[in-house]
DRENZAMI-698617 format. One record per residue (C-alpha): x, y, z. Coordinates in pm, whole numbers, padded with zeros to 5 digits, always signed. Each point is the difference from the previous one (the first is absolute). Layout:
% residues N
XYZ;...
END
This chain:
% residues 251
-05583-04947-02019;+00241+00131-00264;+00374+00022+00153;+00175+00317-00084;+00299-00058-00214;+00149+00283+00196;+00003-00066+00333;+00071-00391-00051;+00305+00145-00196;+00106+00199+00322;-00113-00297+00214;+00205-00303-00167;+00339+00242+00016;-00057+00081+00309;-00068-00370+00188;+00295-00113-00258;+00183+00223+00202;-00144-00050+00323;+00015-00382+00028;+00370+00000-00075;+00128+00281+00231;-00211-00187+00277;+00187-00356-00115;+00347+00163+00053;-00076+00125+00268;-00009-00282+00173;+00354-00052-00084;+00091+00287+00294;+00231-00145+00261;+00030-00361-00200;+00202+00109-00346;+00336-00177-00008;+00237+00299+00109;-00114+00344+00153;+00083+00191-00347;-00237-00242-00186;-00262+00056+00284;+00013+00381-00040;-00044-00054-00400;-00300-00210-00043;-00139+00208+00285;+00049+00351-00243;-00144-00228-00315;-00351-00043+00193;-00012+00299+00102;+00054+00143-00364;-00294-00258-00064;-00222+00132+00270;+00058+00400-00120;-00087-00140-00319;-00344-00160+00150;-00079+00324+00210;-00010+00205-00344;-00193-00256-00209;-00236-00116+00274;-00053+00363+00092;-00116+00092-00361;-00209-00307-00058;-00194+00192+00314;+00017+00279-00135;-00148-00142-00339;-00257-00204+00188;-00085+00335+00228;-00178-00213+00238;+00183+00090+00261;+00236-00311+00063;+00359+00167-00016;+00339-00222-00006;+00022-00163+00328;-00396-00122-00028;+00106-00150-00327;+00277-00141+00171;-00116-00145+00315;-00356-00029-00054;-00066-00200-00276;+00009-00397-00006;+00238-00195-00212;-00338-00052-00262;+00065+00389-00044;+00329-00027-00105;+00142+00061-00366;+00365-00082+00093;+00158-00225-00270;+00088-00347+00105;+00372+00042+00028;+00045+00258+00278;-00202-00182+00210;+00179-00348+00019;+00202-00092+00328;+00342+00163+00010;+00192-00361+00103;+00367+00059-00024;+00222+00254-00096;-00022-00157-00364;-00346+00012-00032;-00058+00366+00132;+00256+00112-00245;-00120-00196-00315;-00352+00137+00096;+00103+00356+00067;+00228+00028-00349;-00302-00203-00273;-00209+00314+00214;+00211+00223-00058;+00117+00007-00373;-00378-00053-00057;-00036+00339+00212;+00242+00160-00133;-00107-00030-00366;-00371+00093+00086;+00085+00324+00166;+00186+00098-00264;-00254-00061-00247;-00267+00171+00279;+00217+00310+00042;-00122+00104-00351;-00378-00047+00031;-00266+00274-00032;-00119+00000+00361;+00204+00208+00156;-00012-00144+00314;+00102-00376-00091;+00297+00148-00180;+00128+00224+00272;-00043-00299+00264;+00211-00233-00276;+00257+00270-00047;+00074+00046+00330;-00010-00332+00094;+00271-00119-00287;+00337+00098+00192;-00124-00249+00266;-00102-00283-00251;+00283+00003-00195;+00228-00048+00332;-00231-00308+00112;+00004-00142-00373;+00411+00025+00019;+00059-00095+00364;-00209-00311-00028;+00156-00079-00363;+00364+00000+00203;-00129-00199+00261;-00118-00275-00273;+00316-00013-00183;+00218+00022+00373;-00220-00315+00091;-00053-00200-00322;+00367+00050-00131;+00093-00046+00387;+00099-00349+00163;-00204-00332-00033;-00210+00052+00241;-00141+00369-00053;-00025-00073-00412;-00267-00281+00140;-00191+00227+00213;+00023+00201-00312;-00163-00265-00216;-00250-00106+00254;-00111+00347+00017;-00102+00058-00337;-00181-00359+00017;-00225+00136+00246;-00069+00368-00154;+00028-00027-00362;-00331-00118+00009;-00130+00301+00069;+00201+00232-00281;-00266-00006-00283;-00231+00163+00207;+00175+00318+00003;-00061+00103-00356;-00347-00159-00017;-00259+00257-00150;-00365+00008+00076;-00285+00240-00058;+00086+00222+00289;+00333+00013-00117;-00108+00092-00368;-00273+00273+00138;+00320+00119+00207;+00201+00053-00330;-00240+00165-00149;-00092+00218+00272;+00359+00118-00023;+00154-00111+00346;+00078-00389-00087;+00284-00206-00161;-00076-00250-00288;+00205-00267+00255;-00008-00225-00286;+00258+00174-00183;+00281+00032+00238;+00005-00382+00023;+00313-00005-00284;+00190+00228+00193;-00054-00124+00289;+00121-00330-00117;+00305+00158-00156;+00096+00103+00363;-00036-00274+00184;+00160-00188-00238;+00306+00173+00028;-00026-00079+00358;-00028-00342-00034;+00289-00029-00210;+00244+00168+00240;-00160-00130+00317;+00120-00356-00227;-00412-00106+00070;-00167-00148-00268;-00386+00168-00084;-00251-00284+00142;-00256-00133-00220;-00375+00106-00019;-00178-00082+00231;-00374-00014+00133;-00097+00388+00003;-00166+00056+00296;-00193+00313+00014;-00323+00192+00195;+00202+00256+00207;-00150+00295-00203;-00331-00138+00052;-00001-00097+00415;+00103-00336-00088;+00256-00058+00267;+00265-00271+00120;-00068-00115+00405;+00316+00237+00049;-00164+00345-00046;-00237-00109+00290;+00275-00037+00229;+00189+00335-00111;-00284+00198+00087;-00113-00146+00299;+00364+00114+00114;-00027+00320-00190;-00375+00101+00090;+00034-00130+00365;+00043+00327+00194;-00197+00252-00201;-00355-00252-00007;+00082-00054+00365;+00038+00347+00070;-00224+00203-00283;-00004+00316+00160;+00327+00052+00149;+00240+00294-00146;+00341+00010-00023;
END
């Protein structure tokens, strides 16, 4: 059966979204000072507005019925379009924050592109979403340049940090047919083409946080295409536990 470009569009930005919020929020009551708590808290759930509108619209699109919170909680981690990135463990401070800010500026760029589509309802969804983005993209770029131009200790968390997730970069601006039907169906983003910027700003990062840009690696991709790391499974066990436990309770 033929996927519709349109509702996988609204699908992958909206378990992007999803997947992180749920990851920092398992930073409540464990961040490093109460003020950090309350932040990474208000980043997921930017993220998880953000899912409620795409998911909601992929629905929509699909009009069989399944609204935001099936797509959410009732699909397995097979069902999942989430790219690679957001769903990898959040391990220290260093890790979240190197995660959340290669996200981010990738985020950032794509909305802004997506704000100007055709379809009216990608771009109003982008739009609004931008103040948020933009905040993440910068809060997480000073966190990378506090840490890696910090002491000894925190520049190696830094380093070891972007050993682990670099890996999963490429993937971010990879372009397949979905993605091309998407473009031309006026509410996708030729990813491919914001790689130079997108290199330009972390970059600059790099060379204040005094890090130096790791080499290529291995790409490792599938995330668009259900193709999922052992660590999704656990996140929505976690996540999914109380609404497949409970189906038809109400709130």
């Amino acid at each position: 059966m033929r996927q519709d470009p349109i509702m996988q569009s609204a699908l992958r930005l909206g378990d992007d979204a999803l997947i992180l919020g749920q990851r920092l929020s398992e930073w409540c009551g464990h961040a490093p000072t109460i003020e950090v708590d309350l932040s990474l808290a208000n980043l997921g759930l930017d993220l998880i507005g953000q899912a409620m509108h795409f998911l909601g619209l992929a629905g929509d699109i699909e009009g069989q019925g399944r609204d935001a919170d099936t797509l959410a909680f009732f699909r397995t981690d097979l069902d999942f379009t989430n790219c690679l990135l957001v769903e990898q463990p959040n391990g220290d401070f260093a890790q979240t924050m190197t995660r959340q800010w290669l996200y981010s500026t990738y985020q950032q760029l794509l909305f802004e592109a997506m704000a100007g589509v055709e379809d009216a309802r990608f771009a109003e969804v982008a739009d609004k979403a931008l103040k948020e983005v933009r905040y993440h993209a910068e809060l997480s770029a000073d966190w990378v340049i506090r840490l890696g131009d910090g002491t000894d200790v925190s520049h190696q968390k830094m380093v070891d940090a972007l050993g682990w997730l670099w890996r999963f970069v490429p993937e971010l601006f990879q372009m397949d047919e979905l993605d091309s039907l998407a473009v031309e169906a006026g509410v996708g983003v030729d990813k491919a083409a914001l790689r130079p910027a997108y290199d330009a700003a972390i970059n600059a990062v790099f060379e204040e946080a005094k890090l130096t840009r790791p080499d290529d690696q291995r790409t490792l991709t599938g995330g668009r295409h259900g193709h999922h790391s052992e660590h999704l499974g656990h996140l929505l066990a976690t996540m999914q536990h109380i609404p497949r436990s409970h189906p038809d309770a109400r709130w």
